[in-house]
C-alpha positions as CSV (number, residue, x, y, z in Angstrom):
1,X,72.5,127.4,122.1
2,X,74.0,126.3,125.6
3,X,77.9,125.7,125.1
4,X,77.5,123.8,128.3
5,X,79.5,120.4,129.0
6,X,77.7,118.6,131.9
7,X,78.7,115.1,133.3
8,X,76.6,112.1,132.1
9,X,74.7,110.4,134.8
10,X,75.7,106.8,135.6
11,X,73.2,104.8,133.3
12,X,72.0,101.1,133.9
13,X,73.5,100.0,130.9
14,X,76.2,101.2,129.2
15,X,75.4,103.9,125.8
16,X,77.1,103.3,123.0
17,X,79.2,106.2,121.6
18,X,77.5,106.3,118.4
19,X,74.1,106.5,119.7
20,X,74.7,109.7,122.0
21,X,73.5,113.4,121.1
22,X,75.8,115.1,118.7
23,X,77.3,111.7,117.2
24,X,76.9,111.1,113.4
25,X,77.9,107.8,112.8
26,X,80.0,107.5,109.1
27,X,77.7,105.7,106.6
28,X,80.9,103.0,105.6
29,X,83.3,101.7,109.0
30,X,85.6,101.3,105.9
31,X,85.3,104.9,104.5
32,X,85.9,106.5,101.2
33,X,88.1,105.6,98.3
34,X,88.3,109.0,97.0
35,X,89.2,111.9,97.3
36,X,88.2,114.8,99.8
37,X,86.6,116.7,97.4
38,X,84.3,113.8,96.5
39,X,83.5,113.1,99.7
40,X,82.1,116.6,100.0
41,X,80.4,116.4,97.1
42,X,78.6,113.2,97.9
43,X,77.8,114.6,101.2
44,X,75.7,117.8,99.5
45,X,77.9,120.4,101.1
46,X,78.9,121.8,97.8
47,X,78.8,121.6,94.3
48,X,80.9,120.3,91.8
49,X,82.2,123.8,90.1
50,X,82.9,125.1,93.9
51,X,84.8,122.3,94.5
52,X,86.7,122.0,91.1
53,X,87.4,125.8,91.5
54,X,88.7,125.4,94.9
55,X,91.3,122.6,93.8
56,X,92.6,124.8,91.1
57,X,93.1,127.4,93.3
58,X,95.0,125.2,95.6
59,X,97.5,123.9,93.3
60,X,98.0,127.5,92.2
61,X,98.8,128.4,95.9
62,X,99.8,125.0,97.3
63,X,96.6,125.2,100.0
64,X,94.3,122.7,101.0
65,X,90.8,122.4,98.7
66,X,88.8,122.3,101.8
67,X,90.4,125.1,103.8
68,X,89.7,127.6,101.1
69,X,86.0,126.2,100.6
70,X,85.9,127.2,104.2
71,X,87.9,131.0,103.9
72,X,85.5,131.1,101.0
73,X,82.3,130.5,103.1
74,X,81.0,127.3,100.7
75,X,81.4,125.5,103.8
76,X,81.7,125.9,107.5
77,X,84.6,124.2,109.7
78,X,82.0,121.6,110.8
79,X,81.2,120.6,107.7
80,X,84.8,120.3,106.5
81,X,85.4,118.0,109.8
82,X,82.1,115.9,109.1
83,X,83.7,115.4,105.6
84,X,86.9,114.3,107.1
85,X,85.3,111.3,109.3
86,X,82.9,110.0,106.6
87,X,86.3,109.8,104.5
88,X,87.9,108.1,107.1
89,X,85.0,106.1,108.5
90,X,85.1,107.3,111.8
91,X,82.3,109.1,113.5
92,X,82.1,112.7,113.8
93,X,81.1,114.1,116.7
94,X,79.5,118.0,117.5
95,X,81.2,119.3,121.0
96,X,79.2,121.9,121.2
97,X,76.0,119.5,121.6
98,X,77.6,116.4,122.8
99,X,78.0,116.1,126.5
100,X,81.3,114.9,127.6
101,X,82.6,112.6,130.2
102,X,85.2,114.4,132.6
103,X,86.3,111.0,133.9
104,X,87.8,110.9,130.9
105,X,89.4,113.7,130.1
106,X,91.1,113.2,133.4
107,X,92.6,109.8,132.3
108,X,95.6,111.9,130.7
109,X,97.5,115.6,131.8
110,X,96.5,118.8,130.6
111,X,99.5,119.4,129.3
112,X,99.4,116.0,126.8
113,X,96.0,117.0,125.6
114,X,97.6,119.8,124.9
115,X,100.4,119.2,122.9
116,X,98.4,116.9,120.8
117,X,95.1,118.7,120.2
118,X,93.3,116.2,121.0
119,X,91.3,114.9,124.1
120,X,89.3,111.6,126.0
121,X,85.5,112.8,125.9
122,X,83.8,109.7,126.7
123,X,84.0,105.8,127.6
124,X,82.6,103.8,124.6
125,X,79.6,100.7,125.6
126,X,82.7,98.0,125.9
127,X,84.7,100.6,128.2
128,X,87.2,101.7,125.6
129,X,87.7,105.6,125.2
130,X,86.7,107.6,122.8
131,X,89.3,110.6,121.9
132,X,88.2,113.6,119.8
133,X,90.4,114.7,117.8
134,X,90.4,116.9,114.5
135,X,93.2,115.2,112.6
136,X,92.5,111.3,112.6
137,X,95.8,110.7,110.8
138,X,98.2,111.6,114.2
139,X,98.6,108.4,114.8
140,X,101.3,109.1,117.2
141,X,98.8,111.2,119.1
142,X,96.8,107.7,119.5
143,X,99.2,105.9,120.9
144,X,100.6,107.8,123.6
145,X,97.0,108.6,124.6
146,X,96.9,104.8,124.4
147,X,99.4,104.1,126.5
148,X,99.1,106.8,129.2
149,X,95.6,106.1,129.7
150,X,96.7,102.1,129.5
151,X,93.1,101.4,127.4
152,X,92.1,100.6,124.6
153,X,91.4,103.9,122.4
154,X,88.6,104.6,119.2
155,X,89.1,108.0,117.0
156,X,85.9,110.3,116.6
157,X,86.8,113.6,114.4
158,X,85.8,117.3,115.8
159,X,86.4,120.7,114.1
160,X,89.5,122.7,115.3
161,X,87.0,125.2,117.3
162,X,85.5,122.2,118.8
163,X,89.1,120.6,120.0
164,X,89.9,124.4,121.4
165,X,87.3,124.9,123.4
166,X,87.6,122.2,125.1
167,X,91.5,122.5,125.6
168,X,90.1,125.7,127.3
169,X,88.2,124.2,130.0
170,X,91.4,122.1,131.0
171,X,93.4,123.5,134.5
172,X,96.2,125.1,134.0
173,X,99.6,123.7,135.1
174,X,101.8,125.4,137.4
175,X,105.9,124.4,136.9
176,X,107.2,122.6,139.7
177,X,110.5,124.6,141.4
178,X,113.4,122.6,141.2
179,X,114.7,121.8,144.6
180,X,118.2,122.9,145.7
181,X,121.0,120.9,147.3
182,X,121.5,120.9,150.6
183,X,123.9,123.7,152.4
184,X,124.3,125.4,149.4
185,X,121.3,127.8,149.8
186,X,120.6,129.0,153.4
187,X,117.8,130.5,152.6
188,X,115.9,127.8,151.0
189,X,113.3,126.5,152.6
190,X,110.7,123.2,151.5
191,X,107.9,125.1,149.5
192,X,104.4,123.1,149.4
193,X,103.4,121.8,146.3
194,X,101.7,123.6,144.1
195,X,98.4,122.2,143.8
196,X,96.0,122.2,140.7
197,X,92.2,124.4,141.2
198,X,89.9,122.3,143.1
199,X,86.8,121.6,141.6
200,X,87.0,121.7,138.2
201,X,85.6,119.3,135.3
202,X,84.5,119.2,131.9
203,X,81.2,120.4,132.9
204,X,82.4,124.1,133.1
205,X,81.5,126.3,130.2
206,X,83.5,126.4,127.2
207,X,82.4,129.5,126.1
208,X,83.6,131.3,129.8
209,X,86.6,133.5,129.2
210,X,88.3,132.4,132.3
211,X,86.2,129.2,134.0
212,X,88.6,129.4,137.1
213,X,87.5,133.7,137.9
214,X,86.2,133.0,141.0
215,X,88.4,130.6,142.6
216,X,90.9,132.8,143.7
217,X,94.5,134.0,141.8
218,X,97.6,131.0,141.6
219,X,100.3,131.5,143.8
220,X,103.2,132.8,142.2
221,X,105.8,130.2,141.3
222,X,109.2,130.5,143.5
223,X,111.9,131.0,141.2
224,X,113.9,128.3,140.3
225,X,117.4,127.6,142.5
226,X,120.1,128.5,140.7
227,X,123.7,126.6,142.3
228,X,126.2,128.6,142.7
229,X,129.5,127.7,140.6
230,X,132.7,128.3,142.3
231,X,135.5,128.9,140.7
232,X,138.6,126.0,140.3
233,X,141.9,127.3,140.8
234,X,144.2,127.5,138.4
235,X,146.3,124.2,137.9
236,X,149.7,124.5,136.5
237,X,150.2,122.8,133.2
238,X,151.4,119.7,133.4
239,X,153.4,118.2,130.0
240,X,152.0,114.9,128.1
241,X,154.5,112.1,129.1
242,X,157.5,111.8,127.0
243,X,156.4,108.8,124.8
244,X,160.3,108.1,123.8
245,X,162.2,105.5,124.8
246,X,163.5,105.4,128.6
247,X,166.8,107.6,129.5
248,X,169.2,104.4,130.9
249,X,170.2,106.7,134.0
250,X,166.7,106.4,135.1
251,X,167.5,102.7,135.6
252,X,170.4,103.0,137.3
253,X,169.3,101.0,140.1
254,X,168.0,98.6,138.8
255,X,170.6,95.7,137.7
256,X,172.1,95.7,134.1
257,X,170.2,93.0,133.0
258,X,166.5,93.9,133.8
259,X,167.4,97.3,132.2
260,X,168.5,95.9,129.4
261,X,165.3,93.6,129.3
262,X,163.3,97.0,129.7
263,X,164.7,98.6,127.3
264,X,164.4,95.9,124.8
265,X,160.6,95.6,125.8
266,X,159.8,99.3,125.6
267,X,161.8,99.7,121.7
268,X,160.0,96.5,120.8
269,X,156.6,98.1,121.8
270,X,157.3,101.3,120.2
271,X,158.4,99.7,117.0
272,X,154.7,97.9,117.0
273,X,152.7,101.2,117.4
274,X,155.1,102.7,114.4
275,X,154.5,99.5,112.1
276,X,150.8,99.7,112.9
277,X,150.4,103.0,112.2
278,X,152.5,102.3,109.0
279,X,150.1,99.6,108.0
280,X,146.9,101.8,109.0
281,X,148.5,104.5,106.5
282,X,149.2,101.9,104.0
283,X,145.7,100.7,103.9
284,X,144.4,104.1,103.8
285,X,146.6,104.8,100.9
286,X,145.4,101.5,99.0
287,X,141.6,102.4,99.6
288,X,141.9,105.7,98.2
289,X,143.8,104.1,94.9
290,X,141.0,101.9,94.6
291,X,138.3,104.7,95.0
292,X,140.5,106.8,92.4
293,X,140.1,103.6,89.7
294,X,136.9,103.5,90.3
295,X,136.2,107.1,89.6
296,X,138.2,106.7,86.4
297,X,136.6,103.9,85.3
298,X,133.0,105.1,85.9
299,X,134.4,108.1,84.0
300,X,135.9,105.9,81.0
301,X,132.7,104.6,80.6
302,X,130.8,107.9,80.9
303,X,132.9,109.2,78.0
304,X,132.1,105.7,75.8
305,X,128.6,106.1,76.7
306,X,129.1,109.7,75.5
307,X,130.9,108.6,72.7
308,X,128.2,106.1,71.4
309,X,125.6,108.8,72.0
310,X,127.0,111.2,69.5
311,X,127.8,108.5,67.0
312,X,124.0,108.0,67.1
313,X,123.0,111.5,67.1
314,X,125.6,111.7,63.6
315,X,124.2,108.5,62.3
316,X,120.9,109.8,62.7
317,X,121.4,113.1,61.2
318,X,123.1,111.4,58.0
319,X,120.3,109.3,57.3
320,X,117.9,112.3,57.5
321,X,119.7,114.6,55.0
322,X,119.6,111.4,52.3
323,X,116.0,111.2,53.2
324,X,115.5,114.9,52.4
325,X,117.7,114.4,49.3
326,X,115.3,111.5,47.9
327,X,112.4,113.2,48.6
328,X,111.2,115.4,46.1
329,X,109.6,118.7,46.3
330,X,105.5,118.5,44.5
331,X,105.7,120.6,41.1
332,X,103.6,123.5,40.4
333,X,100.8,123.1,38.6
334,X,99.8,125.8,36.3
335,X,96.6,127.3,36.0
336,X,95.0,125.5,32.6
337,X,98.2,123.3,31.6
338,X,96.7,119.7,30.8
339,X,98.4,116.3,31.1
């Protein structure tokens, strides 16, 4: 079986997605009510018992039903992820027999694809993409493919092995050096940009170890510019402002009546900053009272409530020793005695 992706030819009229090669459409847009294992039971993939056995396994060890059907070999990874989309309603779709659309997988960086698993493999009839993904639920993955590709996107569901191979056919990414300032590195020179592998698309072989062999090794990344840090000298300490009122013999130049104005101004300042603060403390003080009545009073009534409870619980037990006293135990009846 070729693992081949080649580009699709330019056709007359657009193809929708669901009729390519390798597509299977879900029966319901609006998917299944139920559960997983239903789905895969509905589908044929495996029987009932398998199934039932697998989700008693898994809330014994807290995994999946379908990932142990598939360590168990009931089902392969394929089937698990055609399960998936006919639950969901999307379509599923076969990488390894659809052919894929490098235009685009190129709407978005490697790196995104990357990070979310998941990648553009085709433009849908009405020009929409179509993104392949194996976990329909990330919707967050959706829309930042959405919006970095600025178009409208549609979910189709592929196996993990599917997504991976075709994360592998994706260039690799080379980080860019950070530049350094000006006069602070003689040496540096402007480097040329590091430029991705030319020729590459989809169309290369996913099942290649290395698609990019031949094309020559990556230049080795220049190490990143460091700045150098010189040291500050050493300051001599320098005291906080005295905050207390001004010395008079500072305002010995200044005439008798504008000191005494100065004065008057700076005590009068000072005394509003200490009755602030007072009344900042005193509201303190009054919301924590308030927070201690509160506590006691939730606690008064969690000892009533405590209280009332064991009253009950006595009440209760009274009235079931008279019951045991009225109630009277069944004589024997001896063999042969008549009545």
């Amino acid at each position: 079986m070729s693992l081949e992706l080649q580009t699709a030819a330019p056709a007359q009229t657009p193809q929708r997605f669901a009729d390519r090669q390798g597509v299977k459409p879900a029966t319901s847009p609006d998917g299944h009510s139920g559960f997983l294992d239903d789905v895969i039971v509905d589908l044929g993939l495996a029987t009932r018992e398998l199934v039932d056995e697998a989700v008693e396994e898994g809330r014994q060890t807290g995994k999946v039903a379908g990932d142990l059907l598939v360590e168990s070999g009931a089902i392969t990874e394929e089937q698990l992820s055609m399960a998936i989309a006919e639950r969901n309603g999307l379509p599923y779709v076969d990488i390894f027999q659809f052919t894929a659309d490098d235009g685009a997988a190129s709407l978005i960086p490697p790196d995104t694809a990357r990070r979310y698993r998941a990648l553009p493999i085709a433009f849908d009839a009405d020009g929409a993409i179509v993104v392949a993904l194996a976990d329909p639920l990330d919707a967050l993955a959706v829309s930042d493919i959405g919006v970095i590709a600025r178009s409208e996107v549609r979910v189709a569901v592929a196996s993990d092995a599917g997504i991976e191979a075709l994360l592998r056919t994706l260039p690799q990414t080379q980080p860019v050096p950070l530049a350094p300032q000006p006069g602070l590195d003689a040496d540096w020179s402007p480097q040329p940009a590091i430029a991705e592998p030319e020729g590459w698309n989809l169309a290369q072989s996913i099942s290649s170890p290395d698609p990019f062999a031949n094309q020559g090794e990556a230049p080795e990344p220049r190490r990143p510019y460091e700045p150098m840090v010189e040291p500050q000298p050493e300051t001599e300490f320098q005291p906080e402002p005295d905050s207390r009122p001004v010395d008079s013999s500072a305002l010995a130049n200044v005439s008798p009546a504008l000191a005494s104005r100065i004065e008057e101004v700076i005590v009068a300042a000072l005394d509003d900053l200490a009755a602030s603060d007072v009344e900042r403390l005193q509201a303190q003080v009054e919301r924590s009272q308030i927070e201690t009545e509160q506590a006691r009073m939730e606690a008064e009534r969690a000892r009533e409530d405590a209280e009332q409870a064991r009253g009950e619980v006595e009440a209760l037990s009274r009235r079931l020793e008279e019951l045991e006293r009225h109630v009277q135990p069944p004589v024997p009846v001896e063999p042969g005695a008549s009545f």
